[in-house]
C-alpha positions as a Markdown table, in Angstrom:
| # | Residue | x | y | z |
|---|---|---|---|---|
| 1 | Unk | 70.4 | -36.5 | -10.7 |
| 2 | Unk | 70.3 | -38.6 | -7.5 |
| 3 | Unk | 66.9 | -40.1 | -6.2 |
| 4 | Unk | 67.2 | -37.8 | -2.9 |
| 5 | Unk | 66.9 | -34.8 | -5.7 |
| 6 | Unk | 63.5 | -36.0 | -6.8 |
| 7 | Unk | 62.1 | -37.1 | -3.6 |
| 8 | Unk | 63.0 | -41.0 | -4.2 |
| 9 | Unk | 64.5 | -43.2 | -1.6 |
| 10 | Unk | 68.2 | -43.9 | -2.2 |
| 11 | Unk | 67.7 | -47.6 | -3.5 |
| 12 | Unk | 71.1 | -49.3 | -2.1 |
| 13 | Unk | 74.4 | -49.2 | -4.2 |
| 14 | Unk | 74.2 | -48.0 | -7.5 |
| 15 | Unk | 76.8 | -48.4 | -10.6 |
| 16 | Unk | 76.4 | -44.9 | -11.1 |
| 17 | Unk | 75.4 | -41.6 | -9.4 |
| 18 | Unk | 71.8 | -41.1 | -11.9 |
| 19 | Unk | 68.5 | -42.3 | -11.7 |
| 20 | Unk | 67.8 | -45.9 | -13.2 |
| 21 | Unk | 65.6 | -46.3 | -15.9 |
| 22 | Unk | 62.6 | -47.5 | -14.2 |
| 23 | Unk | 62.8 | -44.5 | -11.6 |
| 24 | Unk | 62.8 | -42.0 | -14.9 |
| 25 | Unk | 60.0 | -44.4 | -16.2 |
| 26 | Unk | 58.0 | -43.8 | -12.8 |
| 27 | Unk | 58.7 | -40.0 | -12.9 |
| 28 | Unk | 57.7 | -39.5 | -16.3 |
| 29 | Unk | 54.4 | -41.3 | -15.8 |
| 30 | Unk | 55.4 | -44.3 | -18.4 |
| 31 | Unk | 56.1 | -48.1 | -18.5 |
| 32 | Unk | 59.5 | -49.4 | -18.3 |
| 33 | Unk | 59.5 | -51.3 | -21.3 |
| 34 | Unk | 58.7 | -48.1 | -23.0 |
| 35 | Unk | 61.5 | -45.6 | -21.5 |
| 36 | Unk | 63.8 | -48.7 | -22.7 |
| 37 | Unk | 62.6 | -48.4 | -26.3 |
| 38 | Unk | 62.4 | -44.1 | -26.3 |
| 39 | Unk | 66.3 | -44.6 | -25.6 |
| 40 | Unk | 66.7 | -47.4 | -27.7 |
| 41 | Unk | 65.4 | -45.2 | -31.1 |
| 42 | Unk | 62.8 | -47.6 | -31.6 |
| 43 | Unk | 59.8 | -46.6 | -33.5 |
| 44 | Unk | 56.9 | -46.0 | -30.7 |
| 45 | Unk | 55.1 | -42.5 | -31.7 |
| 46 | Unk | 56.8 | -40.5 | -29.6 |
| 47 | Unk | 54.0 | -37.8 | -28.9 |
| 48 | Unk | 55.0 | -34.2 | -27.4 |
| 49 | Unk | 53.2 | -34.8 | -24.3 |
| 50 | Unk | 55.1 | -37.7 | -23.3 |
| 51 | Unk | 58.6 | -35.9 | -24.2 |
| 52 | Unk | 57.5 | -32.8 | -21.8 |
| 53 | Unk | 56.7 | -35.1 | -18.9 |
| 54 | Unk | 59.9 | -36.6 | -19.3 |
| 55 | Unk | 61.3 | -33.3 | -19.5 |
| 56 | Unk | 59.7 | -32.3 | -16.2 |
| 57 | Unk | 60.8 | -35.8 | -14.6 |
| 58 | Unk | 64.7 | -35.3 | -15.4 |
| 59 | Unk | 64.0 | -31.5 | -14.6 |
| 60 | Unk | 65.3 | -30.0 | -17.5 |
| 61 | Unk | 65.8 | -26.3 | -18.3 |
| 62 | Unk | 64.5 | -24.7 | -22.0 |
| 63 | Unk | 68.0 | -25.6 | -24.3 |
| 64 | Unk | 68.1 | -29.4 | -22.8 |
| 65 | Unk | 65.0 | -29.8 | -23.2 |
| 66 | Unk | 65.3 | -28.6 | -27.1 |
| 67 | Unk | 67.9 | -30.9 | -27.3 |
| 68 | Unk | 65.7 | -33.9 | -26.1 |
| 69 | Unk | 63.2 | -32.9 | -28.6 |
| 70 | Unk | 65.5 | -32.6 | -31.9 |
| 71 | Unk | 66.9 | -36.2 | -30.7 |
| 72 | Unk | 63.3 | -37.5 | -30.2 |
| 73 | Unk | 61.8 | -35.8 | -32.7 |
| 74 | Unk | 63.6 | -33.9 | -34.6 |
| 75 | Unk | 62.0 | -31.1 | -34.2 |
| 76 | Unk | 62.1 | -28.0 | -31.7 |
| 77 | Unk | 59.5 | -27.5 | -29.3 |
| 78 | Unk | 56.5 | -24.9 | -28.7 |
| 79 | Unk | 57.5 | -22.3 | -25.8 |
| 80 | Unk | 56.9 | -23.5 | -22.7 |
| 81 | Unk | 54.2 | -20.9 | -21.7 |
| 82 | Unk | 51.3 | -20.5 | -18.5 |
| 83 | Unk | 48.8 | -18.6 | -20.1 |
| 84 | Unk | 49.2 | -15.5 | -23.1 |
| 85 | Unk | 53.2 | -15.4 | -23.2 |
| 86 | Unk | 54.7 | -12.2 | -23.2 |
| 87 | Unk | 57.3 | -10.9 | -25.5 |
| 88 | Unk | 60.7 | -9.3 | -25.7 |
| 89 | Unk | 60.2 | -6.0 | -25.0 |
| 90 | Unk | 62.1 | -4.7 | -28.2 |
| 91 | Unk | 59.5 | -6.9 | -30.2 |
| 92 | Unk | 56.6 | -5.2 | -28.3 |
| 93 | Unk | 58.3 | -2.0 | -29.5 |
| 94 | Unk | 58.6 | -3.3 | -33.1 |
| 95 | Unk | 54.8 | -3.8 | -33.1 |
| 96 | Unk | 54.2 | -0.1 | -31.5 |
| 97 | Unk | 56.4 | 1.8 | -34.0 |
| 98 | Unk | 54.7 | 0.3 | -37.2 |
| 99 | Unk | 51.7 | 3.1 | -36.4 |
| 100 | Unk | 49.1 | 3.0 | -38.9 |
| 101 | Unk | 50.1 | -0.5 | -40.4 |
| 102 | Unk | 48.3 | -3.2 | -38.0 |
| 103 | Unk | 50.9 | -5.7 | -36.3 |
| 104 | Unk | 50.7 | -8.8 | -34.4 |
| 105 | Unk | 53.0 | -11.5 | -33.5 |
| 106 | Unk | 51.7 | -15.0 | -33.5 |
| 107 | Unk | 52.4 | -18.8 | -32.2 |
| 108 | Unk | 52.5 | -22.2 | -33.6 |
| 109 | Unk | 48.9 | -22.9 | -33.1 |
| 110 | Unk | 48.3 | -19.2 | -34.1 |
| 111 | Unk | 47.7 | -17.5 | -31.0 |
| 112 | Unk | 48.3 | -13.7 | -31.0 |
| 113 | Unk | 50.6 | -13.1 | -28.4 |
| 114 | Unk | 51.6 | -9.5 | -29.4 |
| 115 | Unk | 50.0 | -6.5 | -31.1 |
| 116 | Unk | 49.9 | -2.9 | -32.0 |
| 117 | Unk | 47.4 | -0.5 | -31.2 |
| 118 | Unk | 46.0 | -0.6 | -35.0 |
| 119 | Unk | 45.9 | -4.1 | -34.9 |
| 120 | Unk | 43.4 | -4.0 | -32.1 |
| 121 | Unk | 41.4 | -1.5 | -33.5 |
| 122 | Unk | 41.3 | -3.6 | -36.5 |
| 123 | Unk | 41.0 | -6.9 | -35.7 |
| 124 | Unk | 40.4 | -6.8 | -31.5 |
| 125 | Unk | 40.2 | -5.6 | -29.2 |
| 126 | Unk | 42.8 | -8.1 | -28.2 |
| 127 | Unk | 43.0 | -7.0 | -24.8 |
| 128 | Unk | 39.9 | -7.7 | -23.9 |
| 129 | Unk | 39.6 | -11.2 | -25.4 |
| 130 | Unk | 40.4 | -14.4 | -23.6 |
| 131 | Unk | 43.0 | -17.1 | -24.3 |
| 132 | Unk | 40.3 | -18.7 | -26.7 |
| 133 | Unk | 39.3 | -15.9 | -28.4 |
| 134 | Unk | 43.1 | -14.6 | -29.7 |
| 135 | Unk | 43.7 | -17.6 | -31.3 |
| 136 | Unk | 43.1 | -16.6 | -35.1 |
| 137 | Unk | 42.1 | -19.7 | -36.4 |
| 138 | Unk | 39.2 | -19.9 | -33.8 |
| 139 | Unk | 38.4 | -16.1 | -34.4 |
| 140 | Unk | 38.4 | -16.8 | -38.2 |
| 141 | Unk | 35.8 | -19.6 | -38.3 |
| 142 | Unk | 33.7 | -18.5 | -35.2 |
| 143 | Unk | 33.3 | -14.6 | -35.2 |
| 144 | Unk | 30.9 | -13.0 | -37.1 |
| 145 | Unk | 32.8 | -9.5 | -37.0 |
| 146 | Unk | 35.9 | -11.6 | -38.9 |
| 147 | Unk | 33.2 | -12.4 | -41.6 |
| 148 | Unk | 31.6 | -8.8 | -41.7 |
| 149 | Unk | 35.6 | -7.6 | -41.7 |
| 150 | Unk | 36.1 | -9.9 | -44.8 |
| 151 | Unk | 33.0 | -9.6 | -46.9 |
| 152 | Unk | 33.6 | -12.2 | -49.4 |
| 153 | Unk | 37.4 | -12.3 | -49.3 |
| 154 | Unk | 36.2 | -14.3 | -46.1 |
| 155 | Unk | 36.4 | -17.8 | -47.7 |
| 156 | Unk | 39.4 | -17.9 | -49.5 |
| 157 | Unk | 41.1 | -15.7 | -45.7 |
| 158 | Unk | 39.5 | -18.9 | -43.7 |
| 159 | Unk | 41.1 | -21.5 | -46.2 |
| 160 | Unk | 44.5 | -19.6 | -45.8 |
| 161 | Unk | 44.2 | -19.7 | -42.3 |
| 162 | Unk | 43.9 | -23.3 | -42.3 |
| 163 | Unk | 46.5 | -24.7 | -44.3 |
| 164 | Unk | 48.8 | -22.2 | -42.4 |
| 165 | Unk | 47.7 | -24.0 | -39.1 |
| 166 | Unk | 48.0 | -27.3 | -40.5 |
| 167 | Unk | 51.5 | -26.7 | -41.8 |
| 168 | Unk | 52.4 | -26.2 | -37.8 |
| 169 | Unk | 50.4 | -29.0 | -36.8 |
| 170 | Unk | 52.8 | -31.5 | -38.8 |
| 171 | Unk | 55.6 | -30.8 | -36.4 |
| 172 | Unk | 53.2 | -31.6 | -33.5 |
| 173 | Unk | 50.9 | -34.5 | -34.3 |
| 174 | Unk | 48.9 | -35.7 | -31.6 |
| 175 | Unk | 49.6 | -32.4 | -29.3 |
| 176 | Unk | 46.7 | -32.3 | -27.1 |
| 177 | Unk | 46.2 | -28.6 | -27.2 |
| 178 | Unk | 46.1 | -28.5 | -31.2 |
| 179 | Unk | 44.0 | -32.0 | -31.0 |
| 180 | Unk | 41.2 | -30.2 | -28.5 |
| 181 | Unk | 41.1 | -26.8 | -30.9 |
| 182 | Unk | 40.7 | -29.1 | -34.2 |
| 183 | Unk | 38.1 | -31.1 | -32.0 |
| 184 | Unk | 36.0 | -28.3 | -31.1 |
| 185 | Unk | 36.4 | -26.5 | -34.2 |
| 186 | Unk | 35.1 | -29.3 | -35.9 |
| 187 | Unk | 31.9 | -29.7 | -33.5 |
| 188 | Unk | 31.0 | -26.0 | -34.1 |
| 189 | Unk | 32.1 | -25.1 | -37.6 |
| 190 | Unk | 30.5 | -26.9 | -40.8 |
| 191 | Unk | 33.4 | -24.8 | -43.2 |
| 192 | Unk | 36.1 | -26.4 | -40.7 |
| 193 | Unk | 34.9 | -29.9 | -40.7 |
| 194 | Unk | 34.3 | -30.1 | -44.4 |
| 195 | Unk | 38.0 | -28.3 | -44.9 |
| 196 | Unk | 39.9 | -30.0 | -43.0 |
| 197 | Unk | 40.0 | -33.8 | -44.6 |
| 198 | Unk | 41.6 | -32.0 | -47.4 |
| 199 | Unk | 44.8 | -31.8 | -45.9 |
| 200 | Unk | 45.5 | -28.5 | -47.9 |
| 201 | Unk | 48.9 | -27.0 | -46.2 |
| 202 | Unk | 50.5 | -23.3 | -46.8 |
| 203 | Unk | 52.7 | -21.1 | -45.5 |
| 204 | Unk | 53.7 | -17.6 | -45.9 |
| 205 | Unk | 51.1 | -13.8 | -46.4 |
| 206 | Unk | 48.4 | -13.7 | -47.4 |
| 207 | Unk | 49.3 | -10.9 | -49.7 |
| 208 | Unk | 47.4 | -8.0 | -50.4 |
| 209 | Unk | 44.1 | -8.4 | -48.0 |
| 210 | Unk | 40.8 | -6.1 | -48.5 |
| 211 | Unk | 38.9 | -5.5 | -45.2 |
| 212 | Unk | 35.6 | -3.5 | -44.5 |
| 213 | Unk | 35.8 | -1.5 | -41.0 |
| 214 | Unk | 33.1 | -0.6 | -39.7 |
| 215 | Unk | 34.1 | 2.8 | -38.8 |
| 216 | Unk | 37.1 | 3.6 | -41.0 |
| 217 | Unk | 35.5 | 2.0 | -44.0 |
| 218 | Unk | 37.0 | -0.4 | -47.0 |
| 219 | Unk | 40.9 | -0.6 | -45.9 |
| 220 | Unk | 43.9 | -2.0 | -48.1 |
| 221 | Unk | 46.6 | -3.9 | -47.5 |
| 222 | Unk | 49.5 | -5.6 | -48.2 |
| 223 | Unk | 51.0 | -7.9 | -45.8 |
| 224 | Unk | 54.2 | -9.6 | -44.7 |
| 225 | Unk | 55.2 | -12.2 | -42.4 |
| 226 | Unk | 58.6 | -12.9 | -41.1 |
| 227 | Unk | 59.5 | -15.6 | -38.3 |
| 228 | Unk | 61.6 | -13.5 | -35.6 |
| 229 | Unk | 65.3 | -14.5 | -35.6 |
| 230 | Unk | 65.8 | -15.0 | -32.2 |
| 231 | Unk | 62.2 | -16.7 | -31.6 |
| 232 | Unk | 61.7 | -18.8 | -34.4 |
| 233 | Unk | 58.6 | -20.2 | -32.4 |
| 234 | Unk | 56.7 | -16.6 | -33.2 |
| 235 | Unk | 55.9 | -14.9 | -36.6 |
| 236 | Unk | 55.6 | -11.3 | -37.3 |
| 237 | Unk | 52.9 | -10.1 | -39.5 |
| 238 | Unk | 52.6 | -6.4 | -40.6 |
| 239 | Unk | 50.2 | -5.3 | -42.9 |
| 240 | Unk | 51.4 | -1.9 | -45.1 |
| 241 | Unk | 48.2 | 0.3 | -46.3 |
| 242 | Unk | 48.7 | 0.1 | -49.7 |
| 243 | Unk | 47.4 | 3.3 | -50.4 |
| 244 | Unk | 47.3 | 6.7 | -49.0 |
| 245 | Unk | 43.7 | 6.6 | -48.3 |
| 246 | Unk | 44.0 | 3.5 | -46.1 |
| 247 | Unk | 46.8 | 5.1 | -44.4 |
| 248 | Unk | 45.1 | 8.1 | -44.0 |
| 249 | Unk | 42.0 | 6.0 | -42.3 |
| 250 | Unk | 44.1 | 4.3 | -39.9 |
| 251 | Unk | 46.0 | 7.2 | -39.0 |
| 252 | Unk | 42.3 | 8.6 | -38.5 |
| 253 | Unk | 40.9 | 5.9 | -36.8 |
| 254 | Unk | 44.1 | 6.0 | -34.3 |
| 255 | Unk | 43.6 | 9.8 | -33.7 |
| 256 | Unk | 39.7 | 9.4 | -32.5 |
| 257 | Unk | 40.9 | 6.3 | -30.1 |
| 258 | Unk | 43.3 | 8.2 | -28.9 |
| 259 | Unk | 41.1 | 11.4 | -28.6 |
| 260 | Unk | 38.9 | 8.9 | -26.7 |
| 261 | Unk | 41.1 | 7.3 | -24.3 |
């Protein structure tokens, strides 16, 4: 890029067309002496913040800007999102055609982005919540209809929960938004701030999960995860009744929503 592109002054003759180094450094909002080392490989603790202002300073679309992180880092980066991203329609029709079996889609920091009419019935009402209050991990340690869902599965759920979160939060240490949720998790939850010095880390199900609806009654289920091919930033979660009777509650509890709506 030339200075004119990013509203800098033309700065006399140049050895070559691009920006100079201490331009970038002004753009990106850091020192000089620090751009010099980033390209230089030195070990500074590179953090994801700095990497996207950089990003934004040499204006760089989604695959360069991958690229920049898997140099940096070695590592991909979270979706560049403003606010609850959406998702490929054909995923949102994935999540609709599982029916009875609750479905959600979920980020990094475990934000559900996605869901199925059973999941919100289930777990939600999704729609209805805020950015906040989608995010799993904050539901799971927070919400007192997660613990009344969970009975006394609920512990060994929460514990789940956060190793999963802390297995994503390796690839992004020092990420401001995870660093602000494990802040504030910490202030409000005594389970959280005791849990999480122990480093525990997990991924994958849960397995087979045992929840207590309010309305349909004790539910049972076995769940799956899968990251989606094409996203690898989400995971899918279905969770199969795995038994008639659940199935038949769900399809129950879908018919009177339904009936209601």
């Amino acid at each position: 890029m030339s200075p004119e592109q990013v509203g800098l002054p033309p700065g006399g003759r140049r050895r070559t067309p691009g920006l100079r180094r201490g331009e970038v450094a002004e753009l990106a909002g850091v020192s000089v002496d620090w751009y010099t080392w980033m390209e230089q490989g030195r070990n500074i603790g590179i953090s994801a913040q700095v990497l996207d202002s950089l990003a934004r300073a040499l204006r760089l679309d989604d695959p360069e800007r991958r690229h920049l992180y898997l140099l940096a880092l070695d590592q991909v980066p979270a979706r560049r999102t403003s606010g609850i991203p959406g998702v490929d329609p054909a995923l949102q029709r994935f999540l609709d055609l599982q029916g009875a079996s609750p479905a959600y889609i979920t980020d990094q920091r475990l934000n559900v982005v996605a869901w199925n009419r059973a999941a919100s019935l289930l777990y939600g009402p999704y729609e209805e919540l805020d950015d906040r209050e989608r995010n799993s991990l904050w539901r799971t340690f927070t919400s007192p209809g997660v613990k009344a869902l969970l009975r006394d599965k609920w512990e060994a759920h929460a514990r789940h929960r956060l190793a999963v979160f802390r297995a994503g939060y390796a690839s992004y240490p020092g990420d401001p938004r995870w660093v602000a949720l494990i802040g504030e998790l910490t202030r409000i939850s005594p389970e959280f701030a005791a849990w999480w010095p122990q480093h525990d880390v997990l991924a994958g199900p849960e397995g087979k999960k045992v929840n207590h609806h309010a309305a349909a009654g004790r539910l049972v289920f076995e769940q799956i995860s899968f990251l989606v091919s094409d996203a690898a930033h989400l995971t899918a979660t279905v969770n199969l009744p795995d038994d008639e009777e659940t199935a038949a509650r769900m399809r129950a509890l879908l018919e009177v929503d339904g009936a209601s709506r």
